[in-house]
Phi, psi and omega in degrees: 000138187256111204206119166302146175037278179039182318319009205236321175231092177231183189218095167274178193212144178217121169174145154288187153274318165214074169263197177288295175196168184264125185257157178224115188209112192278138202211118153102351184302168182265178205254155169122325183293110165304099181248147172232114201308325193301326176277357155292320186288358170253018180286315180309317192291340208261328161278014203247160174301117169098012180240351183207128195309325194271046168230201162305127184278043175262139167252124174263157187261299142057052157272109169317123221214083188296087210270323188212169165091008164234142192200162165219188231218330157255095187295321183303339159318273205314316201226033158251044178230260215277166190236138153221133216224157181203118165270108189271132162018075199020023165240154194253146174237173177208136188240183177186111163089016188268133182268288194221131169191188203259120164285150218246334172125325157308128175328121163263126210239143175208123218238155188218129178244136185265121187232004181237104167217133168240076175301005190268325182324271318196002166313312206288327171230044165285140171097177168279333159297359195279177191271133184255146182268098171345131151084356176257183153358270200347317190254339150321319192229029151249000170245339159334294197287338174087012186079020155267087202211133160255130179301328190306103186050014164126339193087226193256288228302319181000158171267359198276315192304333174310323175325321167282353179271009165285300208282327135340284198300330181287350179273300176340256179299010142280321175284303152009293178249006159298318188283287196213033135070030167275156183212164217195127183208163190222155178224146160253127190238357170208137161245127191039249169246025183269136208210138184305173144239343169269147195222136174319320198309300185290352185203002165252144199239185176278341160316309189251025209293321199295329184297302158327290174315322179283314210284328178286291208293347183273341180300182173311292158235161196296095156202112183334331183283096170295319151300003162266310176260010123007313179255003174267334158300339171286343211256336171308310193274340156291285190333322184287322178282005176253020172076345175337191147192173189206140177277186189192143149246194197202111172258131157314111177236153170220096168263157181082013179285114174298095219310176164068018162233139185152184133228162181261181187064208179354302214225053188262133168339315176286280176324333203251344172272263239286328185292346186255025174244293181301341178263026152289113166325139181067025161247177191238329189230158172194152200233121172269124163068227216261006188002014168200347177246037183273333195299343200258046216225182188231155183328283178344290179258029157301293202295159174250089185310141210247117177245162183317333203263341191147190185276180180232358150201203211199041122352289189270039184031037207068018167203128182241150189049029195083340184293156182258135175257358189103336187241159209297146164262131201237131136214166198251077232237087179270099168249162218300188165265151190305147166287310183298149190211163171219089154199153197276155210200143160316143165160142229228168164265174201290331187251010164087021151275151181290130163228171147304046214297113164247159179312135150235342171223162170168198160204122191216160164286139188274341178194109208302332204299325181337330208225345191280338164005291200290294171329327177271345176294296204285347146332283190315279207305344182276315201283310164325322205253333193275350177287348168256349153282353184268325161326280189308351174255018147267331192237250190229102223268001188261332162303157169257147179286126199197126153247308191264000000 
């Protein structure tokens, strides 16, 4: 079974790219929480395709449809938004719905329908004779699957698949930040070799997150550095008319992370953020805290010196031994440049002949880190929220979590 986070809190996912649609079914939140579709639905807007001018022209809509695990005593509340409708052997049927209601402690199920697909792109690599693209899926899990596999945009490999990890991660962190007033934001901080100067790291508190947050969504692309991103979008978009594609990273921030969650070793806090940030499509790296430039540096000026008050600077990024310390959590997330591309590239058929590959139809991002932000927030917020259920289920869940 394939599942975001657990055992206390997790998230499966079931869709293809150009399937009907993508399901979701949230397992372990805890009851009590108020959710509203309407405060789930713009985490969804900041990832669907056709939401950032520098992404993939396919536009998608990707409005969220709440099915179970939430409920009030006022139903016309409960069941005052989305709609749902189906014609079966010629009858029509229609439903409805949940808009705003309380989790119940019961699976929470939610479905997003894919409705701008041009499944004919995806002719060229089908059967055993298609064509495999560099660097994506395509020739693994058509033999994995044994040639049962859909080709239509990547499949389940998709980036589309992501949508339960929004839509997970966005009840996460509403409940989060209901509990202990946590808040989770992402900056892009590097395009190719164009590198911020300003870091998420260095300035955002839980004061000013709501400010921060409006200042990302107004940019070029999501980055607190406005002169960065201005030339990095620009350089997004020549690459894109050169047929290109460009790599990117993206930094994490989480404040307001209460101390004392995680464990250490196996299932230790640190393993379970880099393995759910690093196993994000397209990426190849991923850094907790001052991450890749602690080799060159000696203890002495590593350690982060410790006062009554606390730590007095986030070295470790908010984890020390897998443990959470209370100080903000920074990670650091690197991805590839997108593999599709339309420039002619080495590359075999499905049954291993050499070919020449060109591109002939398709629609993709020229630069994935654009649109992944939210995704790697909504990780964070899944890995968090079950590290804080797992506490509380060892320890007296009425206390408050306090180190300093």
């Amino acid at each position: 079974m394939e599942v975001l986070g657990g055992p206390h809190y997790a998230v499966a996912g079931a869709g293809e790219s150009h399937g009907p649609a993508v399901t979701t079914i949230i397992h372990g939140c805890p009851p009590g929480h108020r959710i509203v579709r309407a405060d789930v639905q713009p985490y969804l807007d900041r990832r669907r395709p056709g939401g950032n001018k520098h992404g993939t022209p396919r536009n998608e809509k990707d409005k969220v449809v709440f099915l179970s695990g939430l409920y009030r005593d006022d139903v016309d509340v409960l069941l005052g938004g989305a709609k749902l409708s189906v014609d079966v052997d010629g009858a029509a049927f229609e439903t409805e719905g949940y808009e705003d209601g309380f989790t119940t402690g019961e699976p929470i199920a939610a479905i997003v329908l894919s409705t701008s697909k041009k499944s004919g792109d995806y002719t060229q690599f089908s059967g055993p004779d298609g064509e495999v693209r560099p660097g994506h899926t395509d020739l693994v899990k058509f033999h994995q699957s044994q040639g049962y596999v859909d080709v239509r945009g990547g499949g389940r490999s998709s980036y589309r698949s992501t949508i339960s990890d929004v839509i997970g991660g966005s009840v996460a962190r509403i409940v989060l930040q209901q509990l202990f007033g946590v808040r989770i934001l992402s900056s892009i901080c590097q395009v190719g070799t164009l590198q911020a100067s300003q870091r998420l790291a260095d300035s955002l508190t839980i004061e000013n997150a709501d400010t921060t947050a409006k200042q990302l969504d107004a940019a070029e692309i999501p980055s607190i550095d406005s002169d960065f991103a201005n030339a990095a979008g620009e350089l997004i978009k020549q690459t894109r008319k050169g047929g290109d594609s460009l790599g990117a990273a993206v930094e994490v921030v989480a404040v307001g992370v209460p101390p004392l969650l995680g464990n250490p070793l196996y299932q230790s806090l640190k393993v379970r953020l880099m393995g759910a940030l690093g196993g994000l499509n397209a990426v190849q790296s991923c850094e907790i805290g001052a991450g890749a430039d602690v080799i060159e540096r000696r203890g002495s000026v590593n350690n982060d010196p410790i006062r009554h008050a606390g730590y007095q600077s986030n070295t470790h990024g908010g984890l020390i031994g897998g443990i959470t310390t209370g100080s903000p959590l920074v990670a650091r997330v690197g991805f590839k440049p997108t593999s599709t591309i339309n420039l002619p590239q080495q590359s075999v058929t499905k049954d291993l002949r050499d070919i020449d590959f060109e591109l002939a139809k398709g629609r993709h991002d020229p630069c994935v880190g654009v649109r992944a932000g939210v995704t790697l927030e909504s990780r964070v917020a899944i890995e968090l929220l079950n590290a804080l259920l797992a506490y509380q289920a060892h320890a007296h869940a009425a206390d408050p979590i306090t180190l300093f």
